[in-house]
C-alpha positions in Angstrom: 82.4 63.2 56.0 84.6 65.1 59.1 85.6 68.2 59.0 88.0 69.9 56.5 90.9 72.2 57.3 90.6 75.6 56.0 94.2 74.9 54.0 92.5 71.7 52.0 89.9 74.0 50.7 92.4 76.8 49.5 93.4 76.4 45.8 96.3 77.6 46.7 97.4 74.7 48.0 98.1 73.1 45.6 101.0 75.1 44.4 102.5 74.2 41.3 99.4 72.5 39.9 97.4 73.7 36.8 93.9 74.6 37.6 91.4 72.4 35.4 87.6 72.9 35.4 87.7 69.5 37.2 90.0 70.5 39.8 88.0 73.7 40.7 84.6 71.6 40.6 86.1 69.1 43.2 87.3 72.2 45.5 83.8 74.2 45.3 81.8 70.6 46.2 84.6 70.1 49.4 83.5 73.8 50.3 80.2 73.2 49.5 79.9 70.1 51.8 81.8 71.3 54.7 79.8 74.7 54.6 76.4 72.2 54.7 77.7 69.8 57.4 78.6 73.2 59.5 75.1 74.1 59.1 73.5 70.3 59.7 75.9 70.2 63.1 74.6 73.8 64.1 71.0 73.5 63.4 70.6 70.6 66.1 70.9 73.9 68.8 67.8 75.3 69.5 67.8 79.4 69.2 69.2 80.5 72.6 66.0 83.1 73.6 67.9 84.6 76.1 70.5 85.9 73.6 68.1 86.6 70.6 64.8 87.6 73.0 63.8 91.3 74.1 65.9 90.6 77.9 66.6 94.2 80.0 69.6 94.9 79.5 69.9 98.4 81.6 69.6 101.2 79.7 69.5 99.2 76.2 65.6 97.8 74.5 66.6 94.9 72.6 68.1 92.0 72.4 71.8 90.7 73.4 72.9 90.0 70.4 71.9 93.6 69.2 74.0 95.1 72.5 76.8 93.3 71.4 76.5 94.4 67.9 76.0 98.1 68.9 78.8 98.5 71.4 81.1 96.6 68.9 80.2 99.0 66.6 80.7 101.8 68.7 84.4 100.4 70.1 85.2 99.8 66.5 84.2 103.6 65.3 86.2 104.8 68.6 89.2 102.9 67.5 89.1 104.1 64.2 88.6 107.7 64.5 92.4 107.5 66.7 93.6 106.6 63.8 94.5 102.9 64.6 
């Protein structure tokens, strides 16, 4: 099964139709499969150590993915507080 565009899976799309208990079923199982072929294609990767390990960042202990996390946090409380 390829990939499904974000606009198939919306029942929105399908304007002017009446939503049945089938209808909805067959939407959820699209969804469902494209969210499970997402996570088959993405579990072939093997955890990237250097993003998810303890590396030295200067000034930070832990991991990259944390730093990002915590400085994204901290841009995002910045931003907010200016009133944006």
């Amino acid at each position: 099964m390829g990939m499904v565009k974000a606009e198939e899976l919306s029942l929105e799309s399908v304007k002017g139709k009446v939503y049945t208990l089938d209808s909805v079923r067959e939407a959820l199982i699209r969804q469902e499969d494209t969210i499970v072929f997402g996570l088959i294609e993405r579990a072939k990767f093997l955890m990237n150590s250097r993003t998810y390990g303890r590396e030295e960042i200067p000034g930070f202990a832990g991991s990259l993915a944390e730093f990002v996390v915590k400085n994204t946090e901290a841009v995002q409380a910045k931003v907010s507080s200016l009133g944006f």
